[in-house]
N, C-alpha and C positions, 0 to 999 in steps of 0.2 A: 140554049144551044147544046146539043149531044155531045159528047163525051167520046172521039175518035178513037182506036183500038188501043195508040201506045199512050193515048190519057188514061185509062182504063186500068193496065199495065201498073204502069207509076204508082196511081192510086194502089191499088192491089197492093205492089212490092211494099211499098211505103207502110199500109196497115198491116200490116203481113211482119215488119223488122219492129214495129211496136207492140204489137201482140206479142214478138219472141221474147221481150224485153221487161211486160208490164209486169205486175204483181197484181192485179185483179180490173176487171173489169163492170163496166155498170149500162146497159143499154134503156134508155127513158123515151119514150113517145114525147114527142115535143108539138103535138100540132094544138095551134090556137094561140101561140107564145107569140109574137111580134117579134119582128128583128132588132127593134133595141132590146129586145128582153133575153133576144139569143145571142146578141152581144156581149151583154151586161155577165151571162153565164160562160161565155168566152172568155171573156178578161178574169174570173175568178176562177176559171180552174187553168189559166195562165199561170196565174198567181202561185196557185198550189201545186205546180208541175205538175199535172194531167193533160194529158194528149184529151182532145174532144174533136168528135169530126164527124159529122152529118155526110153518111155515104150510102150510095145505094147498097139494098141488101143481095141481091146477085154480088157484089162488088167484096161483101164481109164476108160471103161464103166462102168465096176461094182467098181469100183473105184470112183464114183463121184457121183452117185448115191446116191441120198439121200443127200447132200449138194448142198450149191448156187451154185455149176458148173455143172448140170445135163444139163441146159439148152448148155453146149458142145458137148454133143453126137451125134448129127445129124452130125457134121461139122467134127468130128476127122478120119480124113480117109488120105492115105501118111504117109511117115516119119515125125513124129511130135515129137518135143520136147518140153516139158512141163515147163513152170514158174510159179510160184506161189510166190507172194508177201509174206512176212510172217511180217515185220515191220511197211511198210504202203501200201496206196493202188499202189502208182505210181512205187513201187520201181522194179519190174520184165519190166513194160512196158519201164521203162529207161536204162535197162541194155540190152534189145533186142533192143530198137527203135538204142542205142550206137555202138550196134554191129555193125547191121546191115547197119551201114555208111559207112563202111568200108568194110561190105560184101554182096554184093548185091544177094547174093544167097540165103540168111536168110530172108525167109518169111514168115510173119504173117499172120497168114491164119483165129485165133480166138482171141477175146480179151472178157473177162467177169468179171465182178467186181459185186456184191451183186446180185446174181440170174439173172443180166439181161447179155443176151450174146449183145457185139456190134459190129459194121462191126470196119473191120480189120482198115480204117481207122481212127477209134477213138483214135487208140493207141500213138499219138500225145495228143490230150488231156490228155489222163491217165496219160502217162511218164510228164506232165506239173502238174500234180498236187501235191502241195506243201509236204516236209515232217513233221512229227509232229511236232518238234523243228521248223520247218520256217512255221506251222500253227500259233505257240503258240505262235511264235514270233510277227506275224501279228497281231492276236487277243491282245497281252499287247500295242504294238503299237495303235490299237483301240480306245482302254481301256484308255490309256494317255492321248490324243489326248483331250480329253474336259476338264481334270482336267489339262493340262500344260497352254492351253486355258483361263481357268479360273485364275489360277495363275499370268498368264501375265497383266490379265487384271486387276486384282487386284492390281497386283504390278504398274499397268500404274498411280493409283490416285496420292499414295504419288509422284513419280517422276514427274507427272505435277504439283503439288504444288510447289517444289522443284525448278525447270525450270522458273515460275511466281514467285517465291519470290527472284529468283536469276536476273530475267527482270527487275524487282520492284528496286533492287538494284541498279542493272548496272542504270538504270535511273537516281537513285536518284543523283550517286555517278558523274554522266555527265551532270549534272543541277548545 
């Protein structure tokens, strides 16, 4: 059943406030996949807070337009289904690159992250890049790293005093 003008609308607005929001997007050709298998890709990028939505591509055009994923229009053509990170940047590119291990018919056809579109196979980079919690972790990790440094070494003086005055001992006590 078609799609009447303010169903159209809705759609549009709706991909439209998600694109203003994502942190990258991933567009994968999905024909040959079954509906439990587009399910099953449903419920997992549920899981990982990613928007997913099989819309028509007249529908993405005016749809993205005007945010960082305009630079996909040239490319949206086929059955495409749409990811958009909403968490972090990697998170849609790890939930398609996961899928699609298992399903060889799931292909990535666009990947785009901050205005810039990348070939399809960058989406190994993307899906590798860290989530915020294992950014911020890396970054305190950093951050420690010269003050535990320091610490040790500070701690190293009195304990080589400690070592020499226990040597000093053992000597005396063997003379």
């Amino acid at each position: 059943m078609p799609l009447n003008l303010e169903q159209k609308k809705a759609i549009v607005a709706e991909v439209a406030d998600i694109a203003g929001k994502a942190y990258s997007a991933v567009a994968a050709e999905y024909r040959g996949l079954t509906v439990g298998e587009m399910t099953e890709l449903r419920v997992k990028a549920r899981e990982s807070g990613v928007y997913l939505r099989v819309i028509k591509n007249t529908l993405v055009h005016r749809a993205v337009e005007g945010t960082d994923f305009a630079c996909m229009q040239e490319g949206l053509t086929g059955p495409l289904v749409l990811a958009f990170s909403m968490e972090d940047p990697g998170s849609a590119a790890r939930v398609i690159k996961d899928f699609a291990k298992d399903h060889k018919l799931l292909e990535v056809k666009l990947v785009a992250i901050s205005g810039k579109l990348l070939p399809a196979s960058e989406l190994e980079t993307l899906a590798k890049m860290p989530t915020y919690d294992q950014a911020i972790s890396m970054l305190m990790g950093t951050m420690k790293a010269p003050i535990q440094k320091l610490t040790s070494t500070l701690n190293e003086v009195p304990g080589k005093l400690v070592r020499t005055v226990a040597a000093i001992r053992d000597a005396k006590e063997a003379a």
